[in-house]
N, C-alpha and C positions, 0 to 999 in steps of 0.2 A: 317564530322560526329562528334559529340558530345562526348567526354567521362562521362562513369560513373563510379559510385564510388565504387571502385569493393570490396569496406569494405564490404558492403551488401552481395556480392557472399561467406565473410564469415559465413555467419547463414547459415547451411548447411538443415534447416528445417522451415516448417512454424514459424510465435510466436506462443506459447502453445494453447491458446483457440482458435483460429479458427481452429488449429489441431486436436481440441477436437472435434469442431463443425464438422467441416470435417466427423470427423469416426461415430459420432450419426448421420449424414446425410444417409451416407451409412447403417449405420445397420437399419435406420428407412425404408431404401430403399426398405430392402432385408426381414425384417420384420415387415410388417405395422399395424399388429394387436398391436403386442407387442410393437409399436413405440408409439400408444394411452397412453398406460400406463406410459409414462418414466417420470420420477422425473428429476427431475434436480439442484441438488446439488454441480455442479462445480466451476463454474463462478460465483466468491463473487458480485452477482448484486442483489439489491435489491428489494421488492416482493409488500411493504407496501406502501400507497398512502402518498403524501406528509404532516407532521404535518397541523393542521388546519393552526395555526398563519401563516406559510409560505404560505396558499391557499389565507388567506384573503391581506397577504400585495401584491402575486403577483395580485390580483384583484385592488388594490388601485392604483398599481404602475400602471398596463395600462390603466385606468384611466385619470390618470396621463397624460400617451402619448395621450391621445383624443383631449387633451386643451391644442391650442396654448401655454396658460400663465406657462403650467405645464410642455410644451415636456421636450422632453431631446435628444439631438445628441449624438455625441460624448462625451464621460467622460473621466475620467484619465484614462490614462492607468493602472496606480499602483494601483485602486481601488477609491471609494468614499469617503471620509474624515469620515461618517456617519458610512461606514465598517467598516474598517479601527482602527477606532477610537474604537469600540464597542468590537473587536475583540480584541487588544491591552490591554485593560481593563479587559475581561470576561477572556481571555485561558490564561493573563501573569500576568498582574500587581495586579487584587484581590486573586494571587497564591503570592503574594510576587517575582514576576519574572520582571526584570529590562526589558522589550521590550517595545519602543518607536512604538507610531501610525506607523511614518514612517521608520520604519523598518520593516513595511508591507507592502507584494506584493498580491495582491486579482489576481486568477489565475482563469484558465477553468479547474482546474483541478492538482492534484500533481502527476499525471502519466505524465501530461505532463509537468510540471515542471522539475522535476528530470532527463528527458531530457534534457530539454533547457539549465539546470543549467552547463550542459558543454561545454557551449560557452564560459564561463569565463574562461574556467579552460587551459593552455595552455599545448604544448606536451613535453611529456617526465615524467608525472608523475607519480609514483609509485599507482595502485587501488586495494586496498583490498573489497572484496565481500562475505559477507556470504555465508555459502553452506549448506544446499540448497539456495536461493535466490530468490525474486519476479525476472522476467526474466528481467523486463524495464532493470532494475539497468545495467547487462552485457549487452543486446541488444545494448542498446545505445553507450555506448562505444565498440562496435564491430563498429558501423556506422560510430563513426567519428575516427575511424583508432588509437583507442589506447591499439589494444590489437594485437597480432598476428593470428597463424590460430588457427580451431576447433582442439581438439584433440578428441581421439576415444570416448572419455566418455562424450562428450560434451562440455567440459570446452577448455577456450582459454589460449593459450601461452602469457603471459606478465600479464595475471592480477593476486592477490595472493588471491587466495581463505582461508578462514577463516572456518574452520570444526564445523559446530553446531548438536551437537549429543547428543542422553539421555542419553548420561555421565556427559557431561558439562552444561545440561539444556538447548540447544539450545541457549547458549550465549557463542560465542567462545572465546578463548584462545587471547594472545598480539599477534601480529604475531612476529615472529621471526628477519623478518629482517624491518628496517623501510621500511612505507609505507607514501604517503603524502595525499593520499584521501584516507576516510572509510565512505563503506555505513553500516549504521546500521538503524532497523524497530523494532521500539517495540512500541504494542504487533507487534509479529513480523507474516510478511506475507511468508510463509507459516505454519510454526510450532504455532505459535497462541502463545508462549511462552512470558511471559513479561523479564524484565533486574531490580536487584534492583540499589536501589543508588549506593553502594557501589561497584558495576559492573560498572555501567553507568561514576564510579567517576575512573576506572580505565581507562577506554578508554578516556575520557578529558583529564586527568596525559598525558596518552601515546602521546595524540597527541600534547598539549601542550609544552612535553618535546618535538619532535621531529616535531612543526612545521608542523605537517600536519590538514587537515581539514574535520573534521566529517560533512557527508548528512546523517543526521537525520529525519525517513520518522515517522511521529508518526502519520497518518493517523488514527489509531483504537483507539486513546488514549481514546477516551470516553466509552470502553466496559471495562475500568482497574474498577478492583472493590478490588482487595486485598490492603488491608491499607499499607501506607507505598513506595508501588510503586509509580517511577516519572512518570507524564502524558509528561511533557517536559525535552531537553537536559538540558536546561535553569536552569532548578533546583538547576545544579549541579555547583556549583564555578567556574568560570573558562572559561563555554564553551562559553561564550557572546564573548571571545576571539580565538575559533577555529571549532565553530558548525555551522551550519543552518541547520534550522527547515521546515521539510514539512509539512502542514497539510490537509485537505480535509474534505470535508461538506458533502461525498456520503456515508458513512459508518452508521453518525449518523444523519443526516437530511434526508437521504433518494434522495441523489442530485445526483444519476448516472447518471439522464438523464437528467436534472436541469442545471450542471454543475456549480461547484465552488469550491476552494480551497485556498490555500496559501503560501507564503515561507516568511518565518522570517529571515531577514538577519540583524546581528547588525551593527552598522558604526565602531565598532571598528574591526570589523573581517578583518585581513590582508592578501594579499597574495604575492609572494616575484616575482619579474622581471628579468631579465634576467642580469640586473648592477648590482643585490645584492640590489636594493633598496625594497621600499614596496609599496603596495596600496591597498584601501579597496575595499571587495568584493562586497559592497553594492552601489559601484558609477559604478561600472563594469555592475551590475543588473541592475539598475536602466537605463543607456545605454539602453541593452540587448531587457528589456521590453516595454520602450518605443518606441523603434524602429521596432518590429519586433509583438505587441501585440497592439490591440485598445481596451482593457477593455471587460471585462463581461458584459454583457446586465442589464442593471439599475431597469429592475423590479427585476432581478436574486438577485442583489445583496440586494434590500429593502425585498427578499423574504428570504435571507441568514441572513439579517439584526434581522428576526425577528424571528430566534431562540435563540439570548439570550436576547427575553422580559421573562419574566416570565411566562409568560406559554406557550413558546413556549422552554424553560430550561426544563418545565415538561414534553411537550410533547416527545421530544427528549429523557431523561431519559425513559418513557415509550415506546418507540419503538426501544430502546438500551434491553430493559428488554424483550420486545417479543422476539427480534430473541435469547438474550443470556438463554433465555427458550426452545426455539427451539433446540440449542444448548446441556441443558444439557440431553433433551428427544434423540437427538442421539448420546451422550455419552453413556448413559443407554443403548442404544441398540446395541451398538457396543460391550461393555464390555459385556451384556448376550450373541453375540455370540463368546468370549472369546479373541477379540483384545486388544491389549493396546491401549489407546487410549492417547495424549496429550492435549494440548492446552485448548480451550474453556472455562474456567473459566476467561478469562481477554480477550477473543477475540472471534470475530464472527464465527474462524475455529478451526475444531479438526484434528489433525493431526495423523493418523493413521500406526500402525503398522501393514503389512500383515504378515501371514505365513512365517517361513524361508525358503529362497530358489526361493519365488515367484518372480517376475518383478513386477513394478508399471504399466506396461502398462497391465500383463496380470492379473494383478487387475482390472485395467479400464475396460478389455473386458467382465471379470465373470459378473462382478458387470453388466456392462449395459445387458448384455444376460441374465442374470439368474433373476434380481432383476430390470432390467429398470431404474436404475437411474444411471445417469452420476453422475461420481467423477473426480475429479483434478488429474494425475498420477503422483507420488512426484517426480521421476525422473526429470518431466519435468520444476524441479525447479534446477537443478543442479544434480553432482553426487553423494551428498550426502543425495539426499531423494530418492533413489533407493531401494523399498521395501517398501516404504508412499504411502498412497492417503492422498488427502487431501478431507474434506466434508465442505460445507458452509451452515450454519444455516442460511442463507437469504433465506426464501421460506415462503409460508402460512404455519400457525398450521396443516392445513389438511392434506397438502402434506409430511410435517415432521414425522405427525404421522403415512401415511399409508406407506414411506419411512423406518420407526422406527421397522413395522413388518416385513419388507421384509429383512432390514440389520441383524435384532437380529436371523435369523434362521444360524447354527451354519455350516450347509452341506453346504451352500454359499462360504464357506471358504474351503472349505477342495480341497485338488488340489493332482492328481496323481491320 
């Protein structure tokens, strides 16, 4: 018989959203009328039909596949030179940011990169994690055996968690003792909170001085609207020497079910062997990808391709601008029924404060029983959003607004 990998029999619960899914299965079970009704505001998936530009080049692309003279088989694994190249240009170098074509990886996706990316990474190394945290980040290093067990609150033995609270703005503290890997998300998933430079220039300092290496998930960076803020690590001096960059097309292209994404890895980024010598992280990836990845599907990526033509730039800013409308209609409705609310000025989510004394979970149950819309329960980002929901402005205007009267009634809130 086989053994398995009993890291897994660490997750002492489902991952968060099909746990969600789970409990709206049941309640819609036991309540079928009120199951018609339910919003669904949990799960950051998105609502809006793909950009034009990206309809018309997936039509040219398979096309394309119809004629011998035009197929296409297999492509690189690291991407098209066409992506590749456009990407390189459009998110780094007309930012004044030093990133080379090939030190882009064209991905399915940065959920599941940010996995994969700890293939590279060997054991024994010190992982700092936001708290609360998107869960991949901890999940995954629960699988491949770099943390110890669940402790009662959730949290695992071995990894250091990083405290992001509305004292420090949802951007934490140096940790205390060195660490060699840090993940950091800005805007950040779940608190929707961005990092200025001069944040962003303390954690390069940190890791810089102490040799370790920032995963940098900047997925949301195209909802940043406050001037000033950095869209990338890259901005910041230094990091081309201890960052890599996540990025993803599902936020602002609309590519959850599309799929595509990317990781920016510089050739100079080092990581240290086990003689004390060195080697770059980018020859390790490049391994990684080609062996175990055969590329995005080639109309995906001439349909990725064609968000930075020009009006496929506008179109993207316009369907960045719906849902962060979405967004501030239930801020306003949160705040009339007297929560504080976060986030949502630089990000697709608002980050909520319930009642003192309440759970996030028995947030999640009011809210779906009394009001029919699923929320995120912040708990289930760590122990540090115990007493958060979180809400995602991915939905129709319709759904937001009749969502918008149900949240803003104030007796919703009231518990005891």
């Amino acid at each position: 018989m086989a053994y398995i990998n009993e890291n897994f029999l660490k997750l002492q619960a489902g991952y968060l959203f099909p746990e969600i899914s789970r409990r709206v299965k049941v309640f819609g079970e036991a309540n079928p009328e009120a199951a018609k009704r339910i919003i669904r505001c949990g799960i950051g998936d998105v609502t809006e039909p793909l950009p034009p530009a990206c309809i018309a080049a997936l039509h040219r692309a398979v096309d394309e596949m119809a004629v011998r003279e035009t197929f296409r088989g297999y492509g690189p694994e690291q991407g098209y030179d066409f992506l590749r190249e456009a990407i390189a240009q459009n998110d780094f170098q007309r930012h004044g940011i030093n990133i080379d074509a090939d030190e882009i990886f064209v991905s399915d996706g940065s959920k599941c990169d940010c996995g994969n990316l700890l293939d590279i990474f060997g054991a024994g190394n010190r992982i700092a994690v936001m708290d609360p945290v998107y869960p991949v980040y901890v999940d995954t290093n629960v699988m491949c055996g770099n943390t110890g067990s669940a402790k009662t609150d959730g949290s695992f033995e071995g990894l250091v968690y990083l405290p992001c609270t509305a004292e420090n703005g949802f951007v934490p503290d140096l940790p205390a003792t060195p660490v060699d890997v840090i993940y950091l998300c800005y805007p950040n998933n779940p608190t929707g909170a961005v990092a200025t430079r001069e944040q962003l220039k303390r954690w390069v300092d940190y890791a810089l001085a102490h040799q370790a290496i920032i995963l940098y998930d900047a997925a949301y960076e195209a909802y940043i609207s406050t001037p000033g803020i950095p869209h990338s690590i890259f901005e910041i001096p230094g990091a081309r020497d201890c960052a890599i960059e996540l990025r993803s097309f599902s936020k602002n292209g609309g590519f959850t079910g599309l799929r595509c994404g990317y990781v920016a890895i510089p050739k100079t980024l080092m990581g240290k062997k086990k003689d004390g010598g060195k080697h770059p992280f980018h020859a390790l990836w490049l391994r990684n990808h080609t062996t175990k990845f055969n590329g995005v599907a080639y109309p995906v990526q001439r349909a990725t391709e064609a968000l930075y033509s020009p009006e496929g730039q506008q179109q993207v800013k316009d369907l960045v601008n719906f849902y962060k409308g979405n967004a501030a209609l239930l801020q306003a409705a949160l705040t009339t029924a007297g929560l504080k609310v976060y986030g949502y000025t630089d990000s697709p989510y608002l980050w909520v404060r319930g009642p003192q004394g309440v759970t996030s979970w028995q947030l999640f149950d009011r809210i779906l029983d009394k009001a029919n819309i699923v929320t995120t329960p912040g708990s289930g980002f760590g122990a540090g959003g115990e007493g958060y929901f979180r809400l995602s402005s991915f939905n129709s205007r319709a759904n937001v607004e009749e969502a918008c009267k149900r949240l803003s009634d104030k007796a919703l809130f009231v518990f005891g």
